[in-house]
N, C-alpha and C positions, 0 to 999 in steps of 0.2 A: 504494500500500500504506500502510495505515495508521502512524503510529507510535506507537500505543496506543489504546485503547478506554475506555469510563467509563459509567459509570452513576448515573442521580441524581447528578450532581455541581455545585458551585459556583466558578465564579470571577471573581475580585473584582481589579479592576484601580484602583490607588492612583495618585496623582501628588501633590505636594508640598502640595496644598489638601483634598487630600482622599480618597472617596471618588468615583471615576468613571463607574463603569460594573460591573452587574454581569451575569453569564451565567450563566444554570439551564439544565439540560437533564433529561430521561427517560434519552437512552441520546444518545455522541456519539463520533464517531471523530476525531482529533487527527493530521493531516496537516502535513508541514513547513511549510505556505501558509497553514491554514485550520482549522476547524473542521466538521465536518457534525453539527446539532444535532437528533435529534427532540423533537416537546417543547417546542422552543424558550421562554426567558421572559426578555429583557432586557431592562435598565433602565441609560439615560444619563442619570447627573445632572453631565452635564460643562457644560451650557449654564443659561440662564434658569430652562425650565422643567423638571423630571424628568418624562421618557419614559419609558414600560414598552413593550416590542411583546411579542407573544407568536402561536404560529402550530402546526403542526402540524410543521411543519419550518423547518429551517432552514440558512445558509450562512454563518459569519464568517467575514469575509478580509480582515484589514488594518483599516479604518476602514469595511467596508460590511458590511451586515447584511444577506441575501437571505432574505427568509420565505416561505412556501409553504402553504398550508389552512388556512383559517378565523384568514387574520391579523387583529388585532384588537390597536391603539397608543392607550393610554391618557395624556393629558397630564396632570400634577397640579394643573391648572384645570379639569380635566372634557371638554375637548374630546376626542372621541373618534371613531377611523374605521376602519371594516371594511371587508375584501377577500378574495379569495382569494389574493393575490400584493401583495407588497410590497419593496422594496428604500431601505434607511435608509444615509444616508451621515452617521457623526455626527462628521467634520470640518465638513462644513457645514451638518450640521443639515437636510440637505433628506430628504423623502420622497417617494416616486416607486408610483404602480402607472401602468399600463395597462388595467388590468381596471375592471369596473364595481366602485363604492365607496358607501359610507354613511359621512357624516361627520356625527356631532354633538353640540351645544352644549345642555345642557340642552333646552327646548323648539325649538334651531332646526335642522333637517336640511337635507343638501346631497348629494345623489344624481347622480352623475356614472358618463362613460364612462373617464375617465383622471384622475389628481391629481398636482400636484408640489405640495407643500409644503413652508415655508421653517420651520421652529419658531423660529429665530434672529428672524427679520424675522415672524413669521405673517402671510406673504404664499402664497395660493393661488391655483394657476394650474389650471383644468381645464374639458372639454370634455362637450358638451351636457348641461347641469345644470337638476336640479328643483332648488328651494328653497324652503324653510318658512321662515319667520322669523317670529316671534311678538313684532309691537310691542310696545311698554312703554305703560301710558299714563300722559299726563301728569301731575306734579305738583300739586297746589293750594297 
């Protein structure tokens, strides 16, 4: 059972540096554990780079973010990656699907069946990938 309801709402989680984290929603229900978000549109600027994820739905519980429809995590360098399923843990900054994704970087795309990515380390770890990469050329 719920312990309140919201709509269109904001909130804005502070710690002693700053701004950290913020959570928008459409409509959400406030459970003693968690949040159930639709709408979802959050943004971690606890690390490096500021995150935004956004999705059709969504899950906070504690330090993990579970997204659901047309998830889509914008980095504030441009990298960028779509799914239908997503799950963010922003203690460690890692992101996770299972499903097939599109990640990418200006001109260069990464089509996979799975992703872990590290945002802390931007180490990616994922299974049978296409890949665009659009050399630079040289100097003169």
């Amino acid at each position: 059972m719920p312990l309140f309801q919201l709509t269109g709402f904001e909130v804005y989680e502070l710690d002693t540096k700053g701004l950290k984290t913020i959570l928008l929603g459409d409509s959400s229900e406030r459970y003693s554990d968690r949040y159930s978000v639709q709408g979802i549109d959050y943004t971690d600027n606890s690390e490096l780079y500021i995150a935004n994820m956004r999705s059709d739905y969504g899950l906070y519980r504690g330090s993990v973010v579970e997204l659901d429809g047309n998830v889509t995590y914008i980095r504030e360098d441009g990298l960028t990656f779509k799914s239908q399923k997503a799950l963010y843990d922003k203690n460690s900054t890692l992101l996770y699907t299972d499903e097939e994704y599109t990640l990418f970087k200006g001109e260069d795309r990464v089509r996979g069946d799975s992703l872990r990515y590290n945002n802390t380390k931007n180490i990616i770890d994922s299974k049978n990938i296409e890949v665009i990469y659009q050399l630079q050329e040289g100097k003169k």
